[in-house]
N, C-alpha and C positions, 0 to 999 in steps of 0.2 A: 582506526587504531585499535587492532585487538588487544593490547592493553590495557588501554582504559576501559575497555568494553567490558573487559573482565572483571577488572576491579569494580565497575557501575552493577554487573550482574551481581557477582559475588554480596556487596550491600546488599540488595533485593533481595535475596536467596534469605540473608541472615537477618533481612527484618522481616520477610513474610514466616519465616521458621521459629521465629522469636515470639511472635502474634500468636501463632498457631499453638505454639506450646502453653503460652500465657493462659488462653483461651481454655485449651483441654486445662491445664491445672488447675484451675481454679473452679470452673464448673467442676472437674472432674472430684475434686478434692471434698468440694460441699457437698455432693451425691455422694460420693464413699464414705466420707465421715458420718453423715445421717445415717444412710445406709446401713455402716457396719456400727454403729453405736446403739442406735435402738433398736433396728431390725424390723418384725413384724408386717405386716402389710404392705406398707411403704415402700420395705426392700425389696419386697419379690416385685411391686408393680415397676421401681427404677432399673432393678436389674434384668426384668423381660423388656423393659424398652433398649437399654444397650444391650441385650442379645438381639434384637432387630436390627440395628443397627449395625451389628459387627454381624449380623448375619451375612448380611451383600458384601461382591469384596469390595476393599476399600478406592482401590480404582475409581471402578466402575461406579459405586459411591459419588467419589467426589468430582469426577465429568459430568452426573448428572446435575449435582448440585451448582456446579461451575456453570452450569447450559442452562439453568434455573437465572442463578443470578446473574447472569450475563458474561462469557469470555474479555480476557484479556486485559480484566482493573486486578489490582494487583489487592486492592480489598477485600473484591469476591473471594479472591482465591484463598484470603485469608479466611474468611466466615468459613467458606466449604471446608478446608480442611482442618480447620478450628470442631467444627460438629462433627467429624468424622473419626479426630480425636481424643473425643471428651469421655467414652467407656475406655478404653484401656485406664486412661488415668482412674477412673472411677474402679474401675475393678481393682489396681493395687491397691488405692485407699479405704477404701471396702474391708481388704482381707488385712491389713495393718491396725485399723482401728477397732475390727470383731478383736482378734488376740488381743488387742490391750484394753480394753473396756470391762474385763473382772479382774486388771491384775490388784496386786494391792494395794498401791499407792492411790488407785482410781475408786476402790472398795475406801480408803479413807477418808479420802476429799468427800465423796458420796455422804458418811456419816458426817462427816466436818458440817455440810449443810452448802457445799457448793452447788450452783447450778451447772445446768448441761452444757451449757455455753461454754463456760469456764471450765468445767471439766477439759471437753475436746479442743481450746484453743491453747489452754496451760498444761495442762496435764498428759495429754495424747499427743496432739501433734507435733511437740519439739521431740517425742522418740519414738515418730516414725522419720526420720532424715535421713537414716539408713537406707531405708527402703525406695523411700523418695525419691534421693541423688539418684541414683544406678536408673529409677525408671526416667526421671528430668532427663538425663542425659541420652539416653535411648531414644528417647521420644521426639529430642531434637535431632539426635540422628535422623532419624524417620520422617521427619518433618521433612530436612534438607532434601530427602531421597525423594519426598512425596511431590515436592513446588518444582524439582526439576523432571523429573517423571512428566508431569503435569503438561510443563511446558513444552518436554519434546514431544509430546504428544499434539503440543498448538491447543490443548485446551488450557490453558495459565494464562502465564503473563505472554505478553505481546510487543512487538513492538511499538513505538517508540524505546519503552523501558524496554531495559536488557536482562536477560533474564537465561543463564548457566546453562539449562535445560532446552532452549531455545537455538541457544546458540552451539547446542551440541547436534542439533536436530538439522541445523544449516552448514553444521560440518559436517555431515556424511558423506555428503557429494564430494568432498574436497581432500579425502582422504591422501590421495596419492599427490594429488598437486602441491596442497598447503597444510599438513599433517599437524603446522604449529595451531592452528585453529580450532580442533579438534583437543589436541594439547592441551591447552591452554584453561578453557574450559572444563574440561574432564579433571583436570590435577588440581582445579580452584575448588568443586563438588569433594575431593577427597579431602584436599588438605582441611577445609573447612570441617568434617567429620571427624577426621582425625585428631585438629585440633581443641574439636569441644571433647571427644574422647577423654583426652589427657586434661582438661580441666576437669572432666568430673571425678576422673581418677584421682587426681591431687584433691581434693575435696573429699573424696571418700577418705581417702590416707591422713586427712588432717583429722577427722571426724570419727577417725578409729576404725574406718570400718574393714580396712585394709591391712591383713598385718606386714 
C-alpha cells in the first residue's frame, strides 16, 4: 500500500529531521553562545573546528559518517547529520550573541553583579528568537532535504523502515508505469517543507519579526 508507506515514511523523515535539528541546536547554541560572549582563544579554537567541518561538503560528510556508524539504523543517520549540523547553528549563535554582549541592558546586569550564566540564559537569548526562528526553520528544512538525499542515495534509512528518499530512489524505474509512486512520495518531502515553512513564518509574525 503506497499510502501507508508514505504516511510510515513521512513520520521517519519528521522524526529523524526533528533529532537532527535538536541535536545541531542545542550543541550549536552552547558553542555560539560561549563563542560570541567571551570570545578569545576559545572562539577561534571552536570556530576553526566548524570551519573543518563545513570545510568538506556536507554530503560527502555525512555518507562517511553514515559508513562509520553503520548504514541503514535510522539513529545513525540521526548522529551523522546531527554533527554535520552543529556549525551552521553555531555560527548564527555566535554572530547574535557577539551584537548583544555590550548592549546596555547586558552592560547593566554586568554592574548589577549578575553572573555569565544568567547573563546569556536571561538576558541574551530570549532576544536572539528573531534570529533563531528563521535559522530553526531553515535548518529543518535542510534536515528533510538532507535524510532524504541520504536515502536515495541507499546510504540512510533502509528498508524494513520506510523512508521518503528511499522510496523516491525505487520510483525511478516506475516512472511511466506507476508515476503515482513517485508522486506520492516527492509531494510528502514538499509538503512537509512547506508546511514547516509556514509555521515558522506564523511564528516569526507572532514574534514581531514579520511586518
Amino acid at each position: 500500500d503506497i499510502f501507508s508507506r508514505v504516511l510510515q515514511g513521512a513520520g521517519t523523515t519528521f522524526f529523524i529531521s526533528l533529532c537532527v535539528v535538536a541535536i545541531g541546536v542545542s550543541a550549536g547554541t552552547v558553542i555560539g553562545a560561549l563563542t560570541g560572549y567571551f570570545g578569545g582563544w576559545g572562539d577561534e579554537i571552536l570556530m576553526r573546528l566548524c570551519d573543518s567541518i563545513t570545510a568538506f561538503p556536507s554530503i560527502l560528510l555525512a555518507l562517511v559518517l553514515i559508513s562509520i556508524l553503520g548504514p541503514g539504523n535510522k539513529y545513525n543517520v540521526v548522529i551523522a547529520l546531527g554533527i554535520v549540523f552543529i556549525p551552521s547553528f553555531a555560527r548564527v549563535t555566535r554572530t547574535a550573541f557577539a551584537a548583544l554582549r555590550d548592549v546596555n541592558y547586558v552592560k547593566s546586569a554586568r554592574l548589577m553583579g549578575a553572573s555569565s550564566g544568567r547573563i546569556l540564559v536571561r538576558q541574551i537569548l530570549p532576544n536572539t528568537t528573531q534570529v533563531l526562528l528563521p535559522a530553526l526553520t531553515i535548518g529543518f528544512d535542510g534536515a528533510v532535504l538532507a535524510e532524504a538525499s541520504r536515502s536515495y542515495l541507499r546510504g540512510g534509512v533502509r528498508p524494513p523502515d520506510a523512508s521518503l528518499g528511499y522510496m523516491l530512489s525505487e520510483a525511478q524505474g516506475m516512472l511511466t508505469s506507476a508515476p503515482w509512486y513517485a508522486l506520492g512520495s516527492g509531494g510528502a518531502i514538499v509538503l512537509l517543507i512547506f508546511g514547516v515553512g509556514l509555521i515558522g513564518e506564523g511564528l516569526q509574525r507572532r514574534n514581531g519579526g514579520v511586518s
